[in-house]
N, C-alpha and C positions, 0 to 999 in steps of 0.2 A: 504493500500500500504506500509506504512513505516514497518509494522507489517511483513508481510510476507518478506519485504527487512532486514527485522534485523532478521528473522529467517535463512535465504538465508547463510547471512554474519557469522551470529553463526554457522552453519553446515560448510561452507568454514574451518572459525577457527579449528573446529573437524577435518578437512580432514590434514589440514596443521601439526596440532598437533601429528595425525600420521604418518604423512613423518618425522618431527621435533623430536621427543622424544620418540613415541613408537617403534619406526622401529629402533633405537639407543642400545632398547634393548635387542636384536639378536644379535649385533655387536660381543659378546663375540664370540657363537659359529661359525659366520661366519669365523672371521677374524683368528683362529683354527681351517679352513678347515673341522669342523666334517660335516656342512652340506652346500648345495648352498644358493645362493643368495635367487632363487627363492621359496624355500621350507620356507626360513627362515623367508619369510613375510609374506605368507602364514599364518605358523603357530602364528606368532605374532599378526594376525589380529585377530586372534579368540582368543588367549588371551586377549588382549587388550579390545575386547568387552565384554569378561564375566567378564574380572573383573569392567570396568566399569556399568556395571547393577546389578552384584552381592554388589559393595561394594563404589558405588558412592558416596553415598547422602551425608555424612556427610562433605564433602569438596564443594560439590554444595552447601549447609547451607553456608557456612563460604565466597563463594566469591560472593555469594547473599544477605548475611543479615550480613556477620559478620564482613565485613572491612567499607563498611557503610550501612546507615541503607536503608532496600528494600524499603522504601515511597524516597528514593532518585531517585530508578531509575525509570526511563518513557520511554514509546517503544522511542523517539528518542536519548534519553539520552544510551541507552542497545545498542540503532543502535552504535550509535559512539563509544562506548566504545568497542565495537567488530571488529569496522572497525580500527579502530587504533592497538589494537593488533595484528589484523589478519595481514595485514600492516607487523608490524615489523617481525612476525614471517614469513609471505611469502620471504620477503627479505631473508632473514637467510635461509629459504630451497633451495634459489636460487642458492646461494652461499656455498649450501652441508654445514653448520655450527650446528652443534644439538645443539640447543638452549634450557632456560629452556622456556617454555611453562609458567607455572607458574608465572616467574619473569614476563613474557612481560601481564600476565591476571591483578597479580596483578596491574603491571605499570597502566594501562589505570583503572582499579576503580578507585584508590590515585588519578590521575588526574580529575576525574569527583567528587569526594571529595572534593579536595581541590578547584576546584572552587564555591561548596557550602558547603564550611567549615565543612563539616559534616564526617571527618574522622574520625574512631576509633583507635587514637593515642597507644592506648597498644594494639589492637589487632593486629595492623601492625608493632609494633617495635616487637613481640614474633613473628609471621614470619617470619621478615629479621635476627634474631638471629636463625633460622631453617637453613637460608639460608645459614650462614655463619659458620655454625659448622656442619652440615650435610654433605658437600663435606670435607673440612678440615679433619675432623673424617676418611669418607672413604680412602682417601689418605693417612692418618695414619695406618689405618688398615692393608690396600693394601700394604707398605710398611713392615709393620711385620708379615704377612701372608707370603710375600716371601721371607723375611731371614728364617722361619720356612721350608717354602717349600726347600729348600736347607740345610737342616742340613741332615747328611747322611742315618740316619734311614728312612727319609719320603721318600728322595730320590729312595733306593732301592725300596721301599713301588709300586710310582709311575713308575718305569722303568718297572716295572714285568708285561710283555705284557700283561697277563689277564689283569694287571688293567683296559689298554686301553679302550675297547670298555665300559667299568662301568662308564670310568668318560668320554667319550664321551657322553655318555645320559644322564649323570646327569650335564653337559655341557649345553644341552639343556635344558632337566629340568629347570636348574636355569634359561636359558635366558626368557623362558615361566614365568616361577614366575614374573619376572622384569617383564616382556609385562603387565601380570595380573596385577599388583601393578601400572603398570603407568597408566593401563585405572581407577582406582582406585582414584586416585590422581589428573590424567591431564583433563577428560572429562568436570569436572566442570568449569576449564575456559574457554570453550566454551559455556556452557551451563548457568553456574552461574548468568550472566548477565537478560539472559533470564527468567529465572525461578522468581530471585527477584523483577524483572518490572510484574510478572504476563503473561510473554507470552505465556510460559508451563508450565505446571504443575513440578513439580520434576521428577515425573515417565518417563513423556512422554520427559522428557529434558536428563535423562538420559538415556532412550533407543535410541532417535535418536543421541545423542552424539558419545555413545558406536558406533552405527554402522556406523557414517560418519568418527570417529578417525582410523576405521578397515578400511574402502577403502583408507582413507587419506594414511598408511602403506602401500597398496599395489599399488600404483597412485606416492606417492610422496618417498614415504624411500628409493632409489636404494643408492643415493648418500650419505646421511646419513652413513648407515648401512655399507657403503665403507671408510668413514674418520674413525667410531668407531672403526671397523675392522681390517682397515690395514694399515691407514697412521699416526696413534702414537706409536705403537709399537708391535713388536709380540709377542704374547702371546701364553701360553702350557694350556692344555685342564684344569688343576688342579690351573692356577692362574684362568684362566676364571670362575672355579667355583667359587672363591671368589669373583671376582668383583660380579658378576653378584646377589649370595647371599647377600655378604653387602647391595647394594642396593634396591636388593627387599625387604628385611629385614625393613630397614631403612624409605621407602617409605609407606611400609606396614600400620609398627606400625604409621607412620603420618598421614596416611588416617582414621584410625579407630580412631585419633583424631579429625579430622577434619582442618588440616594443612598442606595448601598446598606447599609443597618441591620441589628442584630442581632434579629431576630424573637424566636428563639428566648430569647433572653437577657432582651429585653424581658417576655415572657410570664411566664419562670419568677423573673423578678425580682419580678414584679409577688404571683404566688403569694407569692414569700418574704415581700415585704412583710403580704401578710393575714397570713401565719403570725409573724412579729413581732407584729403588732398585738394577737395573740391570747395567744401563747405566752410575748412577751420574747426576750431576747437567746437563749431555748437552742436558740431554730430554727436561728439560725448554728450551733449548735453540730452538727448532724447532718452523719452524712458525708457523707450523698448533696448536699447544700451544698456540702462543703469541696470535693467531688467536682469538682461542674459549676464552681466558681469554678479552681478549678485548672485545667480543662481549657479553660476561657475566656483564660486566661493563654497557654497552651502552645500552643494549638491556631495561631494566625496566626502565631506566630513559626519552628512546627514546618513548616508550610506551604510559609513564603518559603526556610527554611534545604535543603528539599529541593528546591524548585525551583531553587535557586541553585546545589546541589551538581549536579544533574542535568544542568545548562545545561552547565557548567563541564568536567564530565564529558565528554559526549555530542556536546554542538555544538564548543565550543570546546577538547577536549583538554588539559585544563587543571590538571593534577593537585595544584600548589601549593596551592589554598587549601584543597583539601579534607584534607591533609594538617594546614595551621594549627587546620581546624576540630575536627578529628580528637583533638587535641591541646587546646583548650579542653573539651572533650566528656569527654575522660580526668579535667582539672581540675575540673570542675565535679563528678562521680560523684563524685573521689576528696575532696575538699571536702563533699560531702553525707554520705559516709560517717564520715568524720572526726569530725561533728558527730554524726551517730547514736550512735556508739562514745562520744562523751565524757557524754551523757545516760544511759549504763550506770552503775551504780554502780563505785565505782571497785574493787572487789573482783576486777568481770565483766571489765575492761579486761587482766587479767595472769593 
């Protein structure tokens, strides 16, 4: 029973993964009008699953065996650690937020680590160094990609109506690449869990991931594929080609290391970046910014604190720390509130 319920929860994760991060990866050419909504998840879904079967495995190694070690997990321990992810990241689809997928897998391993101390301290500090220089970079990129795209040579280049319909396909193109590179990337934290407790095999973990991430796309992505698109900034068929290449690029070369990266974050960093280059500093200033940077915050650390609580709970009868946690959780609301109340005028305060 537990067995077939933690495969249930793994395959959910896959589906939501595709609403969450691979369906993100169309964003380019949607939100550039070259093609619909409907075609664009379409196509993404059948990306998404070949490259998750073609070029999985070595990222399903790393969130199976290489953050800790596979005699750690046990079908109840793979249950919870799925259910906890799956969790944050449903939240986040609810709320149309492309989340990284990644950040919220690894969140919930570290959590069931750290309550049997058996983390791989350096393999997860070289991760969150992927994490943090991987969008940063894009963003950089993305920003000198579109001073270049404006210098007047390239300009005329792209005006000259042939171009048009060249880099609308190669528009697509790229966003295909991204889809391929994230089934790449993103499948194994659905799947990783499973695999290192012994539930499936790798093979079989990576073919059923692949295809529940591709319905996940076409089931959950509408809303996604609609904030990448169209609610940070608008984009010309020639920046889209760079976001969407940086990314793939970028995601690519990490998967064929076996390093799982933030797709998602790379991609829409890469957007922010054109929209600074464009707009200046007010691009930060839009919510739907402060939105996904918040939830990039929240999102792994919400992950591991429920996976730990769960473990804690569930396996180990353990009701102490959730008690302490319970208690920081009280302090931190009553501290956020504190500061809200004192930004009132002081009239409003009495």
């Amino acid at each position: 029973m537990l067995l077939m319920l933690a495969i249930i929860i793994g395959l959910f994760f896959a589906m939501n993964i595709g609403g969450s991060g691979a369906a993100a990866s169309m964003g380019i050419a949607y939100g550039s009008g070259v093609i619909k909504k409907g075609l664009s998840l379409l196509l993404c879904s059948i990306a998404v699953f070949l490259g998750a079967w073609l070029g999985g495995g070595e990222v399903v190694k790393t969130i199976g065996s290489g953050i800790v070690p596979s005699s750690t997990f046990t079908v109840p321990l793979a249950l919870i650690v799925l259910a906890s992810a799956s969790l944050s990241l449903f939240l986040a689809n609810i709320f149309g937020i492309p989340l990284s997928t990644s950040e919220v897998a690894v969140g919930a391993v570290v959590g069931a680590g750290i309550v049997y101390q058996s983390v791989f301290v350096g393999s997860l500090l070289w991760i969150m160094l992927f994490w943090l220089l991987t969008p940063f970079a894009a963003f950089l990129i993305a920003i000198a990609a579109s001073y270049f795209l404006k210098s007047n040579t390239v300009q005329r280049v792209v005006s000259a109506r042939r171009a048009v319909p060249f880099l609308s396909l190669l528009v697509v193109f790229m966003g295909l690449f991204e889809a391929f590179s994230a089934g790449m990337n993103n499948v194994a934290n659905a799947v990783g869990p499973l695999v290192g407790a012994g539930i499936l095999s790798k093979g079989d973990g990576i073919l059923w991931g692949g295809l529940f991430v591709a319905i996940g796309v076409l089931l959950l992505g509408r809303r996604v594929l609609e904030t990448n698109g169209k609610k940070i900034t608008t984009l010309k068929l020639e920046e889209g080609c760079v976001i969407s290449g940086t990314g793939a690029s970028i995601v690519t070369i990490a998967s064929l290391f076996g390093i799982p990266v933030p797709l998602t974050q790379i991609t829409t960093s890469s957007i922010i970046g054109i929209g600074y280059a464009k707009h200046g500093k007010t691009v930060l200033k839009k919510d739907i910014v402060v939105k996904l940077l918040t939830v990039w915050l929240v999102s792994p650390v919400l992950s591991m604190v429920l996976s730990y609580t769960m473990i804690q709970m569930v396996i180990e009868h353990n009701f102490y720390p959730i008690i302490a946690m319970a208690g920081v959780l009280v302090s931190v609301f009553g501290v956020m509130s504190l500061m809200k109340r004192t930004k009132q005028p002081k009239e409003e305060l009495f």
